[in-house]
Each structure stands twice: as structure tokens, then as C-alpha cells.
C-alpha positions in Angstrom: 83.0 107.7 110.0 86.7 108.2 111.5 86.9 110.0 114.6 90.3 111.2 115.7 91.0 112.5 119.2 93.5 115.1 119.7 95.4 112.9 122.1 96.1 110.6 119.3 97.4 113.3 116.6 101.3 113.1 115.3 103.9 115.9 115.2 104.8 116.5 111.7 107.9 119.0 109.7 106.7 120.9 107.0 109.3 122.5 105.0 110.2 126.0 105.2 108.4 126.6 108.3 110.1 128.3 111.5 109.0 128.5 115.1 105.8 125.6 114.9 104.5 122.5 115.9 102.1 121.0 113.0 100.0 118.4 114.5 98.1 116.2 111.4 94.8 116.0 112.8 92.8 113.8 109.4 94.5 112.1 106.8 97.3 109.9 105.5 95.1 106.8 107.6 92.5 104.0 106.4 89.6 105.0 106.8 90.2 109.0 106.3 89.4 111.6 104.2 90.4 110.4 100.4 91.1 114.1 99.2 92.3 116.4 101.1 94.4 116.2 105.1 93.8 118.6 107.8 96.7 119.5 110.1 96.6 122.0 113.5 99.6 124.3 112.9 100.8 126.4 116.5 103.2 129.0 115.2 104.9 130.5 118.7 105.7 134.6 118.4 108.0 135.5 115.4 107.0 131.8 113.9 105.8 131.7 110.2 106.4 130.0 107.0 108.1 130.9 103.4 108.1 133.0 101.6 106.9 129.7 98.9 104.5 128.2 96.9 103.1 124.9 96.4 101.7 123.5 93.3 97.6 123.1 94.9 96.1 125.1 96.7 95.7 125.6 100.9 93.5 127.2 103.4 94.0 128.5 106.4 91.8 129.2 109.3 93.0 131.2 112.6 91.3 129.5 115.6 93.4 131.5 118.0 95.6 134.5 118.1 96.8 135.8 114.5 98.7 135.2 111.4 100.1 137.9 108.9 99.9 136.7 105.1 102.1 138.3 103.2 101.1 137.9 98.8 102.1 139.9 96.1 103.3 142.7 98.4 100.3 143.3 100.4 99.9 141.9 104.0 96.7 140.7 105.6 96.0 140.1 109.0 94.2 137.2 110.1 92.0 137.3 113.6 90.2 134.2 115.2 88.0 132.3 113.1 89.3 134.3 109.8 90.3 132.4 106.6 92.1 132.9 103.7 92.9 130.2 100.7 96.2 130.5 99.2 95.9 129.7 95.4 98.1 127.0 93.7 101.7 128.4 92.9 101.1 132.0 94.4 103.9 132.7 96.8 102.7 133.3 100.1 104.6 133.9 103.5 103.1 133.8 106.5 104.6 135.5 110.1 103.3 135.3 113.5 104.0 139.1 114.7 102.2 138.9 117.9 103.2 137.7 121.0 100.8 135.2 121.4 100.9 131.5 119.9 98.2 131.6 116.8 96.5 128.3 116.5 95.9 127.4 113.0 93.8 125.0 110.8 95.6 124.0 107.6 93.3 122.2 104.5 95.3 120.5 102.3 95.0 118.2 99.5 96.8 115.3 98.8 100.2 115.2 96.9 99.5 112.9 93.4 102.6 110.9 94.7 102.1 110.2 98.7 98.3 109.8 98.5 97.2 106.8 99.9 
């Protein structure tokens, strides 16, 4: 087992993204999980991501507040403890159109080239 304590986690960019702080919670360590990384996104109001796609695929999970996902024209709003999984290569934005910070758990599995 790894346990990880908040107080320990590390800032991280992800591209495209506007108004956040991403904090990588598991993953990219010895010891951790081997497939996928798990990050704590806070998007402030007005923050978001996109519109992109990656080539795998994501989930989110709103612990806090809550995220608008915008796909294939249609816009879903996510609430504490809702989830969504964004497929590999469907183009996704997301926006933060409240005014409260939504806190967000992001599932992601390893790049082929930066796994470690």
C-alpha cells in the first residue's frame, strides 16, 4: 500500500485549462498505481478546460460545487458526488458557471510515453 497525504500533493499545469489549481494526488511515484493517476482539480468561478480531446479516456467526479460539460453540443451539469467519463478522442469542454470553487477528482491513465 501507498498512502499519500494531502499535505504532500504537487501543483501541476494541464494544458488548455483556465482558472485551476490541479493537485496530483496518486501516481507518477514508486510504489503507486501502475495504470492509471488521480489528480484533485479546483476550478475557481468562470474556470474550465478546452474545448479538446485526448487520445484515452477520463473521468470526472464533482466532490464540491459543479462543473458544466459541454459534448457534441449538449451541456450537462454536474452536482457533488456526480460523474461523468469522457471517452477517448470525444471533444469535451468543461466551464465552471457558478460562483463557487467546484472541487474535482480527475481518473486518468497513463500516457504510453511518460509512464513510469
Amino acid at each position: 500500500m501507498l498512502a499519500k497525504r494531502f499535505a504532500d500533493a504537487k501543483p501541476y499545469d494541464a494544458p488548455n485549462h483556465r482558472g485551476v489549481v490541479g493537485m496530483r494526488l496518486q501516481g507518477f511515484e514508486d510504489g503507486g498505481p501502475t495504470n492509471q493517476w488521480v489528480g484533485l482539480s479546483q476550478f475557481l468561478p468562470g474556470g474550465g478546460a478546452g474545448p479538446d480531446s485526448t487520445p484515452f479516456e477520463k473521468v470526472y467526479v464533482v466532490l464540491e460545487g459543479e462543473m458544466t460539460v459541454l459534448v457534441d453540443g449538449r451541456e450537462t451539469v454536474l452536482g457533488a458526488f456526480d460523474s461523468c467519463t469522457i471517452a477517448p478522442g470525444e471533444v469535451r469542454e468543461i466551464v465552471n458557471r457558478s460562483n463557487h470553487v467546484c472541487k474535482m477528482l480527475v481518473v486518468i491513465p497513463y500516457p504510453p510515453a511518460t509512464k513510469s
